[in-house]
SEVEXMAR-986063 format. One line per 8 residues: number of its first residue (from 1); their letters; for each residue z, x, y of C-alpha. Coordinates in steps of 0.02 Angstrom, whole numbers, plus 50000, padded with zeros to 5 digits. Layout:
N
NUM = A = Z:X:Y | ... $
This chain:
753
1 = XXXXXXXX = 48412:48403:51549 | 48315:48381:51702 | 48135:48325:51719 | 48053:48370:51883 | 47906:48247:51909 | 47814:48194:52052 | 47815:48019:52061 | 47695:47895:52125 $
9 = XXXXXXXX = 47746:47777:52265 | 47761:47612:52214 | 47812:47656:52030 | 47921:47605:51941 | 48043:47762:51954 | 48075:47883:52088 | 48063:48085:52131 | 48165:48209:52018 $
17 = XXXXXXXX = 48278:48084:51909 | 48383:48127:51750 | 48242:48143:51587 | 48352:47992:51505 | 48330:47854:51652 | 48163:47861:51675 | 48091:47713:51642 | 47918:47726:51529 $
25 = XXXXXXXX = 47821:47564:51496 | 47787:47537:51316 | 47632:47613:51327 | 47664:47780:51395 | 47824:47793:51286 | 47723:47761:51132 | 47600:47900:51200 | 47749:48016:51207 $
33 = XXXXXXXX = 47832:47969:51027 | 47660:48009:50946 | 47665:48153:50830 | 47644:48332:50898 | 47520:48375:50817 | 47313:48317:50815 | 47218:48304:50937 | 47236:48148:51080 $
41 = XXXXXXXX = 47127:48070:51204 | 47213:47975:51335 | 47092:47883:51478 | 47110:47746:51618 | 47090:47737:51780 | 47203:47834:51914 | 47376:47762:51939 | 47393:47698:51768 $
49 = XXXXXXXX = 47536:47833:51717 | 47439:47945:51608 | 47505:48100:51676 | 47670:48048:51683 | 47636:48009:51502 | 47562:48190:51490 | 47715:48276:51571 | 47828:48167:51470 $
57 = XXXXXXXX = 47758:48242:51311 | 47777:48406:51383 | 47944:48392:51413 | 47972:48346:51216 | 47885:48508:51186 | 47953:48605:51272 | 48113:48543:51194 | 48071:48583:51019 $
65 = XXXXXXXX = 48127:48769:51076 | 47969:48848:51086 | 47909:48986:51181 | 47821:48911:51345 | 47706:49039:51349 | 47628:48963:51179 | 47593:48802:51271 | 47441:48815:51395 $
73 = XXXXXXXX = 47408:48673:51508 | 47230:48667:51603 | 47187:48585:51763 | 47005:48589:51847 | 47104:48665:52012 | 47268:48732:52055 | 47305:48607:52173 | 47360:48475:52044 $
81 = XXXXXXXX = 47479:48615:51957 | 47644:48551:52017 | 47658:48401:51889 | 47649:48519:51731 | 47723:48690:51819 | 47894:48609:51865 | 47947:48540:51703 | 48033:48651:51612 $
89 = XXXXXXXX = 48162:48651:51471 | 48360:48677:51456 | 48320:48868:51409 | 48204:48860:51565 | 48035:48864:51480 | 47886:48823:51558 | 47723:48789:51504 | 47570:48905:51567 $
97 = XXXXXXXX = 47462:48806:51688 | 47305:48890:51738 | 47112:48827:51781 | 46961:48884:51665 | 46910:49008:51786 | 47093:49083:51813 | 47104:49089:51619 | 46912:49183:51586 $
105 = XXXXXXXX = 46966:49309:51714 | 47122:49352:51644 | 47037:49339:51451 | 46913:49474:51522 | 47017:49594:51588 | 47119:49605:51426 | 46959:49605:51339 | 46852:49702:51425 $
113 = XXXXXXXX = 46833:49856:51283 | 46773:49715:51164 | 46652:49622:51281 | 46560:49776:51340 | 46507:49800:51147 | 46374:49681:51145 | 46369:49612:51337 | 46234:49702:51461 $
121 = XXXXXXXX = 46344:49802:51583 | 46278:49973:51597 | 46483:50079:51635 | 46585:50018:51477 | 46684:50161:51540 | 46732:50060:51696 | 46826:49928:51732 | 46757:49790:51788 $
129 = XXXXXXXX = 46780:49744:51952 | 46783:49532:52013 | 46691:49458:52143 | 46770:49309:52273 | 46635:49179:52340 | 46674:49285:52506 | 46625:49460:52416 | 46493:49397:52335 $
137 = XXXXXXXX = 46389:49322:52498 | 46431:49485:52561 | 46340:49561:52398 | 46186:49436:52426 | 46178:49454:52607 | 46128:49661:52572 | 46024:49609:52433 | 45889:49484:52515 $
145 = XXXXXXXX = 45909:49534:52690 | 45729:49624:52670 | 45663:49476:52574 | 45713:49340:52726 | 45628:49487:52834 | 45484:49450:52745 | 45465:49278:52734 | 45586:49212:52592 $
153 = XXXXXXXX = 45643:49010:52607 | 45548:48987:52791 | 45520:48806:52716 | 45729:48772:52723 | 45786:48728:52887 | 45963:48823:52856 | 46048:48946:52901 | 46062:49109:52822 $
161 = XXXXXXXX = 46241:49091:52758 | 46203:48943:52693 | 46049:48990:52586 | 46158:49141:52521 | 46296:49002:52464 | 46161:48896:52398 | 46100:49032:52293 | 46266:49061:52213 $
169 = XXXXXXXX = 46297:48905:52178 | 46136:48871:52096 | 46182:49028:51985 | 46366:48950:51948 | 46292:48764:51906 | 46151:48856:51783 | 46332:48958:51696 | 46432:48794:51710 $
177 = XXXXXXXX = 46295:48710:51607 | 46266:48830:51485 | 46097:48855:51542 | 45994:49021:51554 | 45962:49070:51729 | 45789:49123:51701 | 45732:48961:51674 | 45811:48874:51858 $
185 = XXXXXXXX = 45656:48877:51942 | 45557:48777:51779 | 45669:48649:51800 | 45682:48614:51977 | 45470:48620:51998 | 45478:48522:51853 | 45584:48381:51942 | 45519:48412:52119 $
193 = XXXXXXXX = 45404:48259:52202 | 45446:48307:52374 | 45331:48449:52505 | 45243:48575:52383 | 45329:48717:52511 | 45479:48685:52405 | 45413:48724:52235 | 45377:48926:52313 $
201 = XXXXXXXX = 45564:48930:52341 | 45616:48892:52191 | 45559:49057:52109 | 45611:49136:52265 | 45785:49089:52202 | 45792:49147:52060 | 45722:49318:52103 | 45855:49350:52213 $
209 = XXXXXXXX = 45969:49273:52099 | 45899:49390:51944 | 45924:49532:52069 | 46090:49498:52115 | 46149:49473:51946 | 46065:49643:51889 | 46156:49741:52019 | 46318:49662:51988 $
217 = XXXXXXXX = 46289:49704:51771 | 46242:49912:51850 | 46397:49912:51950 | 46524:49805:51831 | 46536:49679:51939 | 46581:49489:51912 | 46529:49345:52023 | 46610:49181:51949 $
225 = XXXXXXXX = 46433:49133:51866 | 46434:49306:51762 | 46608:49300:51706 | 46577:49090:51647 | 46429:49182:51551 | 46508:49347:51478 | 46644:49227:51424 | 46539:49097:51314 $
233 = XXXXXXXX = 46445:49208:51257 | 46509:49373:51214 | 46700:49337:51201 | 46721:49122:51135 | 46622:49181:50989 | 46699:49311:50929 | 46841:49293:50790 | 46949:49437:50866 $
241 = XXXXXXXX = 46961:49328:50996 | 46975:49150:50909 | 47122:49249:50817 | 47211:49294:50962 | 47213:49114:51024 | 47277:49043:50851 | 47433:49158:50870 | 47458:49155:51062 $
249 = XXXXXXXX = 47458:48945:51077 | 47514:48795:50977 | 47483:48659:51100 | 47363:48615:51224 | 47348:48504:51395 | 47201:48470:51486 | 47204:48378:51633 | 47076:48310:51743 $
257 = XXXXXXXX = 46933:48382:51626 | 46813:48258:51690 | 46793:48362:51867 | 46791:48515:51750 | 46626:48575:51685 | 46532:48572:51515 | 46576:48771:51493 | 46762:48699:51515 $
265 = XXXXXXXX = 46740:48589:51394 | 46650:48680:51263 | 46806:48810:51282 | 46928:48659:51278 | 46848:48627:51110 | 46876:48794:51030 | 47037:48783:51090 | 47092:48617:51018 $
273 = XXXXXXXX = 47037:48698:50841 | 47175:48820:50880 | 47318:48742:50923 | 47444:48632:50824 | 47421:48485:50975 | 47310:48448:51110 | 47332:48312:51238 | 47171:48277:51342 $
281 = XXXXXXXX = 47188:48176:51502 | 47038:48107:51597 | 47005:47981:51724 | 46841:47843:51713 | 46814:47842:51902 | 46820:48049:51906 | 46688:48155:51918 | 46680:48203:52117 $
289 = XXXXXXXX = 46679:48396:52080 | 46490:48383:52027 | 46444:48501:52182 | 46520:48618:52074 | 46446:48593:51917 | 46584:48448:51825 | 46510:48326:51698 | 46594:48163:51642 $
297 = XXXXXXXX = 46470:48134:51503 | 46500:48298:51407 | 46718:48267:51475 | 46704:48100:51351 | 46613:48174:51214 | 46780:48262:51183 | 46850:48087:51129 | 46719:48063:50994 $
305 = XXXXXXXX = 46811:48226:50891 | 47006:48186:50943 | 47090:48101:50817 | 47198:47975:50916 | 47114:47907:51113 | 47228:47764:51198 | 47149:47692:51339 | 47295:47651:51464 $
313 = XXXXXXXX = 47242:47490:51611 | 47408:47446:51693 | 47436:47533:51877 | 47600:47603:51924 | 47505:47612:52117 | 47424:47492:52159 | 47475:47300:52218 | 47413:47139:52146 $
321 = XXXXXXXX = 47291:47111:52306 | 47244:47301:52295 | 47174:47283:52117 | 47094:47115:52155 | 47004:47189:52278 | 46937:47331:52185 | 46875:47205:52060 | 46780:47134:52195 $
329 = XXXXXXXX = 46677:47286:52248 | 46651:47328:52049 | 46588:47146:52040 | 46530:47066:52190 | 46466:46903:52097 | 46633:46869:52027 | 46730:46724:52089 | 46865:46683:52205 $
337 = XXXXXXXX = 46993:46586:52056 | 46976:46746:51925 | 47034:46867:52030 | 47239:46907:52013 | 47266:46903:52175 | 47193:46872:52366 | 47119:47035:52423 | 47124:46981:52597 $
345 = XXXXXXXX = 47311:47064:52632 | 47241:47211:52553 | 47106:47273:52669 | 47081:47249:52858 | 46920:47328:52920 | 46879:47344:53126 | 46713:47389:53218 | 46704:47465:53372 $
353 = XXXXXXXX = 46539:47523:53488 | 46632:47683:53554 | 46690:47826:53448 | 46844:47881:53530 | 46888:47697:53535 | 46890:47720:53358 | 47005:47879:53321 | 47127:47807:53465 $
361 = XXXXXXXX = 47169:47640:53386 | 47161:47726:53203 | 47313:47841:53279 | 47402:47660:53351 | 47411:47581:53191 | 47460:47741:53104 | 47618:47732:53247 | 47646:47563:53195 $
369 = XXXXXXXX = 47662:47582:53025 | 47776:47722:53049 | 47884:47673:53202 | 47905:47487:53184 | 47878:47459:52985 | 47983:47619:52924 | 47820:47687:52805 | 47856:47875:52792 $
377 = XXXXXXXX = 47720:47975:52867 | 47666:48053:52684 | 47646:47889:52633 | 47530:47880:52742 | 47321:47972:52730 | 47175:47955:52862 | 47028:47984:52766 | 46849:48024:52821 $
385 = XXXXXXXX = 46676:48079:52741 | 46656:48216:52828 | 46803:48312:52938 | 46722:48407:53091 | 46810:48491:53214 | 46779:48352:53358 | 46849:48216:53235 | 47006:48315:53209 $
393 = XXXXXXXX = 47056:48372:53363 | 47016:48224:53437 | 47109:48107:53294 | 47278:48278:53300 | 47281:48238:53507 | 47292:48064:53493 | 47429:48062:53338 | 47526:48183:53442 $
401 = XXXXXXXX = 47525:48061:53584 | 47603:47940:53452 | 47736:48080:53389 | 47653:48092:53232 | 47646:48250:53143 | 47480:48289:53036 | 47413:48395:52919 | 47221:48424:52861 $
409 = XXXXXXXX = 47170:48464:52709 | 46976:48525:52710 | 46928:48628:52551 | 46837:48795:52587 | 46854:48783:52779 | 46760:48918:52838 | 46896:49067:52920 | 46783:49054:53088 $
417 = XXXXXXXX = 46833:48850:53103 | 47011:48909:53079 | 47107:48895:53244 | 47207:49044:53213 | 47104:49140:53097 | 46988:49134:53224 | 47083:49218:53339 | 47108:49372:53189 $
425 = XXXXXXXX = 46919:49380:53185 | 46906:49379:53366 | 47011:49538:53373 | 46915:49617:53252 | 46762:49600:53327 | 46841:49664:53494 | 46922:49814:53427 | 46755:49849:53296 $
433 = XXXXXXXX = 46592:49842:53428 | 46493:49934:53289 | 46489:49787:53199 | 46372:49697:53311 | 46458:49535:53337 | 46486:49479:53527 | 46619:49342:53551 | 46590:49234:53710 $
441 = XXXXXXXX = 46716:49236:53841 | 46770:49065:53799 | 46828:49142:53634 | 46928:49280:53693 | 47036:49164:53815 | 47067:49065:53656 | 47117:49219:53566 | 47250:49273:53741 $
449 = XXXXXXXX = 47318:49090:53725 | 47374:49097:53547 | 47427:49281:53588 | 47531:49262:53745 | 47647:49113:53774 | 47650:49031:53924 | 47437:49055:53954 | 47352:48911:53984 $
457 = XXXXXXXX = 47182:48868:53965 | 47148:48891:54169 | 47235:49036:54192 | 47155:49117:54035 | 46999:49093:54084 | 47051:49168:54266 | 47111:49309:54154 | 46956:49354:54052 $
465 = XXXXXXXX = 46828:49324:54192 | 46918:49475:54291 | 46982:49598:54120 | 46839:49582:54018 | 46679:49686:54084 | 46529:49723:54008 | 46545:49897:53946 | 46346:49949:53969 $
473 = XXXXXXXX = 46401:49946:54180 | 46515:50073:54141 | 46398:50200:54036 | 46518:50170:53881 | 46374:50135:53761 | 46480:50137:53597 | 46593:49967:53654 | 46538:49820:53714 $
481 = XXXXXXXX = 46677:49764:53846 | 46812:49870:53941 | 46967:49796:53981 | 47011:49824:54164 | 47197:49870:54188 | 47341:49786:54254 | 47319:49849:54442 | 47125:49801:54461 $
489 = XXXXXXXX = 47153:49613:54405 | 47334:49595:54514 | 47233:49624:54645 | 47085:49494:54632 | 47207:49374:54576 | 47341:49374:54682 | 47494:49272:54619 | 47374:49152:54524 $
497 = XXXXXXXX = 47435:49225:54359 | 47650:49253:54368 | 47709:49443:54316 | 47762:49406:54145 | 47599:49368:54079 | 47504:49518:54168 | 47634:49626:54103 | 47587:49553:53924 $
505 = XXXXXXXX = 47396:49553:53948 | 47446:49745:54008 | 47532:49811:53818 | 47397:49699:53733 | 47263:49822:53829 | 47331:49982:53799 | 47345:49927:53597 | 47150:49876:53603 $
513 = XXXXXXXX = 47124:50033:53697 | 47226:50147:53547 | 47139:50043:53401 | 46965:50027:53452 | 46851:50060:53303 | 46978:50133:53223 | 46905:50203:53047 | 47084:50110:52965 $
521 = XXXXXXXX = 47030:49977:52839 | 47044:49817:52953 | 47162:49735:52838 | 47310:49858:52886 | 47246:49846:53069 | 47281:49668:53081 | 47444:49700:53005 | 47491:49821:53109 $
529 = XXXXXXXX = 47440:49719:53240 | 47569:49579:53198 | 47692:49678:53173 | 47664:49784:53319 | 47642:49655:53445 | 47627:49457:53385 | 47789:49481:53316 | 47899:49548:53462 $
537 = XXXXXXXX = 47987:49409:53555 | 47880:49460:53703 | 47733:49364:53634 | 47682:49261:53486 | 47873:49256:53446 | 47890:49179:53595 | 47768:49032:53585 | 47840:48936:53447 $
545 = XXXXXXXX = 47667:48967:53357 | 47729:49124:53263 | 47737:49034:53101 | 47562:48954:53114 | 47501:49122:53166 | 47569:49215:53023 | 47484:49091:52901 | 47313:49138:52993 $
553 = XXXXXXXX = 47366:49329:52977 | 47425:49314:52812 | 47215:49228:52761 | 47127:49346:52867 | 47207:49483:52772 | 47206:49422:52612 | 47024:49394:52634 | 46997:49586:52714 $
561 = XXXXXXXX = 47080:49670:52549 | 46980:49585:52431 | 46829:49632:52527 | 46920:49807:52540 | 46936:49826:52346 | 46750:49775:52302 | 46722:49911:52439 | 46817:50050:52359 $
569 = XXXXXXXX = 46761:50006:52170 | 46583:49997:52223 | 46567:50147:52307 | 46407:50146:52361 | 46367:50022:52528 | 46346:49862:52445 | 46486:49773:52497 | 46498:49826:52717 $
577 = XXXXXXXX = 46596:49766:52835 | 46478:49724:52981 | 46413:49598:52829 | 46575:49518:52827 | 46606:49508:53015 | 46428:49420:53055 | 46415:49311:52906 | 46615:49269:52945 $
585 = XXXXXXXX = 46537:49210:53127 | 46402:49115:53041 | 46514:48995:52946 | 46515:49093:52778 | 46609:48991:52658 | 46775:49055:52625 | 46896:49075:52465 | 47048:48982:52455 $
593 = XXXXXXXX = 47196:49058:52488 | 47382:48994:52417 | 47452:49002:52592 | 47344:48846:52624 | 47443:48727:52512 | 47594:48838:52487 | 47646:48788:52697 | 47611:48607:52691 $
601 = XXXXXXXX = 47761:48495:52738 | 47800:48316:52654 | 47841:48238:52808 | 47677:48215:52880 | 47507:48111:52920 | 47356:48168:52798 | 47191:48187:52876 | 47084:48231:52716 $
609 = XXXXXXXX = 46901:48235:52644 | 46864:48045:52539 | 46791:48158:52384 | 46958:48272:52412 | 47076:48153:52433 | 46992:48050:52254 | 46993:48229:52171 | 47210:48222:52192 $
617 = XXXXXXXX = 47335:48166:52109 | 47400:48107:52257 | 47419:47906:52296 | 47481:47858:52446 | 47551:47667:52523 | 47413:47654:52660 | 47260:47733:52682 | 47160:47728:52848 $
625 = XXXXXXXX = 46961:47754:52812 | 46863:47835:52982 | 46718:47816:53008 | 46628:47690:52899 | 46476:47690:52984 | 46444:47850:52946 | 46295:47893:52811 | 46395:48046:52734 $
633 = XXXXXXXX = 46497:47898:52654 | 46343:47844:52547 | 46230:48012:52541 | 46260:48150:52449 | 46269:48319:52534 | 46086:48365:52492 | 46090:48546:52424 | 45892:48555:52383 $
641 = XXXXXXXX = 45917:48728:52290 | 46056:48670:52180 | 46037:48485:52157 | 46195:48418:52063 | 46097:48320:51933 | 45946:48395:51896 | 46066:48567:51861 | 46174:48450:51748 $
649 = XXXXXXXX = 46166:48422:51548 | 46131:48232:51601 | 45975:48267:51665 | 45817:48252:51550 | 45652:48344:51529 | 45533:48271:51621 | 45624:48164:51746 | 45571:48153:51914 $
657 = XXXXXXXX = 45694:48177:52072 | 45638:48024:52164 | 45683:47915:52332 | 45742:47780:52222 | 45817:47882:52101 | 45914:47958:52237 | 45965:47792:52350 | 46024:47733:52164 $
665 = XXXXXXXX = 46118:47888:52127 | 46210:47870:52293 | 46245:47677:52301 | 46332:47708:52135 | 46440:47859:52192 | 46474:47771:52352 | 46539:47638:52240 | 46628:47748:52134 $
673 = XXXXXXXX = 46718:47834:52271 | 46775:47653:52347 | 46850:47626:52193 | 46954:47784:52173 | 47003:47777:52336 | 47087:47601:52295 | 47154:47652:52142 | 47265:47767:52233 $
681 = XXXXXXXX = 47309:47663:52388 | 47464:47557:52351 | 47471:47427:52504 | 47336:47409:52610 | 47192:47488:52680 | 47138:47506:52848 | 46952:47544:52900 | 46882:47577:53052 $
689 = XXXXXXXX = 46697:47597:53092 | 46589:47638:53248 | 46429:47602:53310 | 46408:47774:53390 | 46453:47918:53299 | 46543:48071:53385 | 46369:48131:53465 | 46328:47968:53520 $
697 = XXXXXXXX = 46206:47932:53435 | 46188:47738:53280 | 46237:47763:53138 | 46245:47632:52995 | 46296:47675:52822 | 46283:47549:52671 | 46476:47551:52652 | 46472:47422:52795 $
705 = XXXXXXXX = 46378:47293:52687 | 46534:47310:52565 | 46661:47267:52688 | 46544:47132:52770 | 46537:47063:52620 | 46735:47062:52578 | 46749:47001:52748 | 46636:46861:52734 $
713 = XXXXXXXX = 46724:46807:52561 | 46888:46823:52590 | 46890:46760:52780 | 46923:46904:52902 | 46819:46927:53057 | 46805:47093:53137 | 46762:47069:53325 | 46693:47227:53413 $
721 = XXXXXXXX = 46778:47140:53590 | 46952:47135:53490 | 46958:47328:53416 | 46912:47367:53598 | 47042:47252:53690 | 47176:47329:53556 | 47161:47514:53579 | 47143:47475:53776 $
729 = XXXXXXXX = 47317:47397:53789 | 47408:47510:53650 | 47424:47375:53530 | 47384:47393:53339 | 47231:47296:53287 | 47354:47222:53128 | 47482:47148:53294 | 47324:47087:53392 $
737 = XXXXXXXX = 47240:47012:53234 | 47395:46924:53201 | 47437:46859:53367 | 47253:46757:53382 | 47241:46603:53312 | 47178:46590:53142 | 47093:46426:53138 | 47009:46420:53302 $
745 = XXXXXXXX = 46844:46546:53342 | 46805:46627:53517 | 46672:46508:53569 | 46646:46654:53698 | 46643:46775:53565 | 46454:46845:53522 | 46394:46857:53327 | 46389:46999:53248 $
753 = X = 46304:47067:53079 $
């Protein structure tokens, strides 16, 4: 019998043993021996083993030769899947895992004759047809586009995609709270103290959002908002349905539920009636997935109805000096002699003026750990509030100087940021001019670099300035540029640009010239297109990029033929695909796609998001914090049409939205994010600030006063002059720091704050 669990560094057992040598603490082995059957609430804080409790139970289960398909097990996102879906039995049962929103869709569909009894779509007849948040932008952007003509949300200094995103997820937080939409703009003017401008956007809000959702119930369609509603209220109630869950399930996991939503939990409740067991898992420092609607408060009140709770304290992650640490940013009054441990081995925190100085001697200390103290790379995750293109390539250059491999993990990454789906919606935009979206020329010799080995950025740009004319000179009114043949640019050039690559720029002309707004759907253009031509050995074959290039196809595609379907169910110029191509260049926010996590490798560096990386299930030995200056690590992302509070079942009648409320709102998630952070870090953690940030420009966030004052108790001194003097002559800041004397000061040295 074999138990596949990921483990935690720093546990007390290691990846994929034998079931019968793990090694349970008392606690979690008494969690497992309970009785299967009730209802139990098990809490802590991360690292304390309560999933490995969970999956432990699971595996007895599973055991008990049952069907796995009668034991559901549901988690907020798919990402933390993999410690439920591979454990499975002798017989080679599994358990299902899904998310509430994978489960609703799927209870619909079989469903749908039942729901369209008593629910407000106009077509029972039809089926009904699901909306991505890519397809349903799409939907909005047709919708208002008269209404922003006219004047709509002039007081919002954003852009349009933006304020179609907002929308939706205004509609999604009012579905996630079990709150009528019709009554979102009554309580945001209700709550507003800010410019009077606002409170006229408000109802502009929700009339587009009333108009979207009435075209979506006269055309069967679903956005993620109407199918959270259709499923409360037309489907949990009704005992046809309550039935079918009684006889389908027997026991029940939920994981994570505090970054799941009160709709979640108000299912998770019916559910727990149902079943024989239930098992629910949460975490006290959770709650980071409130930008889309999660709610710890109404998470707990599950507790008050199970009939066993255990409450498990001991960490499996973290070290002595880690946890006393964390105790001293929960409680900053509490003395020196009642911690368990020093924290100062557990934290070592650097200031620089200079922001490059910065990512450079993040990347030497991440060589160090990994070249001269043996820490495998996934052990190891740079984390920052906010990842922009600038800090990652910047930070990816300077770890490949170091022979580091990396990985970044950014959550809804818009396709356009993509560096190869970028190039995908480059050539569409080339080979569709009807579309009306004009890539710069910068873009298309990024698109012939990825496309044709051996191009470099110089000769590209040689390239472009000579093939790519404006098509109006020529009298061709329907495209925008003409690509000039082989000959014409050989002979401007000279031998600038070798053979080879003229001959390739040559066949990748003649395919634009056969495919050019092509009346194909554009999903089976691009895969013709790597099939045809990236995937000869000739050119992206031949680059050693094929792989990463068939990852961006494979999105780009993926995210096409979902468009494609809405398209052909709809039938009637809703959904277009000039929409998708200009609000794609305007940083629409895209769907996630399993090719995302399904590629990742083990063996590398994480760069990740701080509320991402304290969403995962994912601990790791060292942890390098960026960026500590920066603001974004103590404000919220303000979204002033969907406000994560006042759109929550926390927030009270007749509460105002103030300054103070909000600088206390954010001091206590900053603090709450320091603290998950540490509770998955198992050695040490690095952080690095900067007085500049990447535009040059102070910054100061309030997470500096925590580390000043850790610093100041617990006797480390941060010197600008040092962090500089460090990543000048290649050595870590931990080797420098260590080589100074410890009990004599730089008389030369000035103070700092």
């Amino acid at each position: 019998m074999i138990l596949f669990l990921k483990v935690q560094p720093n546990s007390r057992y290691t990846d994929f043993e034998m079931a019968s040598s793990i090694q349970y603490s008392k606690s979690q082995q008494a969690i497992i021996d309970l009785p299967l059957s009730g209802s139990l609430f098990l809490d802590g804080r991360a690292g304390c083993g309560k999933t490995t409790a969970a999956a432990g139970r699971l595996q007895r289960i599973l055991n008990q030769d049952i069907s796995g398909s009668e034991v559901i097990v549901l988690i907020p996102a798919r990402g933390a899947s993999r410690q439920y879906s591979d454990i499975y039995s002798d017989s080679g049962a599994r358990a299902q895992v899904v998310t509430y929103g994978s489960f609703i869709k799927r209870s619909i569909e079989l469903f749908w004759p039942l729901i369209t009894q008593s629910s407000p779509f106009k077509s029972a007849e039809q089926a009904p047809t699901f909306l991505t948040i890519e397809t349903a932008q799409i939907l909005m952007a047709g919708l208002i586009k008269t209404r922003l003509e006219d004047g709509y949300f002039n007081a919002l200094q954003q852009s349009t995609s933006r304020i179609y995103n907002q929308i939706l997820i205004a509609l999604h937080k009012m579905a996630a709270g079990e709150f009528p939409f019709n009554t979102y703009a009554q309580r945001m003017r209700a709550s507003w103290t800010g410019d009077s401008a606002m409170l006229m956007v408000f109802d502009q809000v929700q009339e587009c959002g009333t108009l979207f959702r009435e075209t979506c119930f006269s055309h069967n369609l679903l956005d993620y908002s109407i199918q959270v509603e259709i499923f409360q209220n037309n489907l949990l109630p009704n005992p046809r349905f309550t039935d079918w869950l009684k006889r389908n399930f027997r026991h029940f996991f939920y994981d994570n539920l505090e970054e799941d939503t009160p709709a979640a939990h108000h299912f998770a409740a019916v559910l727990r009636d149902c079943c024989e067991s239930s098992c629910f898992i949460a975490d006290h420092l959770g709650g980071f997935r409130n930008f889309m609607g999660s709610d710890t408060r109404s998470a707990f009140q599950l507790a008050e109805t199970c009939s066993v709770r255990r409450t498990m304290n001991e960490s499996f992650v973290c070290s002595p000096e880690i946890n006393a640490m964390a105790l001293a940013v929960e409680n900053p009054q509490i003395p020196v002699n009642q911690l368990p441990a020093n924290p100062e081995n557990a934290f070592f925190f650097q200031a620089f003026h200079q922001y490059p100085t910065m990512i450079r001697q993040a990347a030497l200390d991440a060589a160090n750990l990994i070249h001269h103290q043996n820490v495998p790379p996934d052990q190891i995750v740079i984390i920052a509030p906010l990842i922009s293109d600038v800090l990652y390539t910047s930070l990816e250059r300077e770890l490949r100087v170091q022979n580091i491999p990396c990985r970044v993990h950014r959550p809804s990454k818009p396709l356009i940021e993509g560096t190869y789906t970028k190039c995908f919606l480059i050539l569409l935009a080339l080979l569709h001019p009807e579309w009306g979206v004009v890539p710069r020329m910068l873009d298309f010799c990024e698109m012939l670099m990825r496309f044709v080995p051996g191009l470099d950025p110089i000769r590209s740009q040689a390239l472009v300035g000579r093939a790519f004319k404006s098509a109006a000179d020529t009298g061709q009114l329907n495209r925008r540029f003409i690509l000039s043949p082989r000959e014409e640019i050989q002979k401007s050039l000279g031998r600038r640009i070798n053979q080879h690559l003229l001959i390739a720029y040559e066949q990748f002309r003649l395919w634009i010239e056969r495919n050019t707004a092509i009346t194909e759907a554009p999903d089976i253009t691009l895969a013709r297109f790597f099939h045809e031509f990236l995937a000869r050995q000739t050119f992206g074959d031949a680059s050693g990029e094929i792989s990463r290039l068939s990852q961006g196809a494979q999105i780009v595609i993926e995210s096409l033929r979902k468009c494609r379907l809405v398209m052909e169910t709809s039938q009637d110029g809703l959904i277009r695909w000039d929409t998708y191509l200009q609000l794609c260049w305007e940083g629409m926010v895209s769907a996630r796609y399993e090719e995302e996590s399904a590629s990742l490798a083990e063996d590398q560096v994480l760069i990740t998001l701080s509320s991402a990386f304290a969403i995962a299930n994912q601990p790791a030995a060292y942890q390098i914090w960026l960026n500590a200056g920066s603001p974004r690590w103590w404000e919220r992302i303000y979204g002033a049409l969907s406000n994560d509070y006042i759109l929550s079942q926390d927030w009270q009648p007749g509460e105002l939205w103030s300054i103070q409320k909000n600088a206390e709102v954010n001091n206590e998630n900053m603090v709450r994010l320091v603290l998950a952070l540490l509770s998955r870090c198992g050695t040490r953690v690095l952080a690095y600030a900067s007085e500049l940030n990447e535009s040059g420009q102070d910054q100061k966030s309030n997470l500096l006063y925590v580390f000043s004052n850790l610093a100041y108790r617990f006797g480390q001194d941060s010197s600008v002059w040092q962090a500089e003097e460090a990543a000048q002559t290649g050595t870590s800041s931990a080797e420098l720091d260590a080589a100074l004397p410890l009990d004599e000061p730089d008389i030369d040295q000035e103070p700092t704050e």
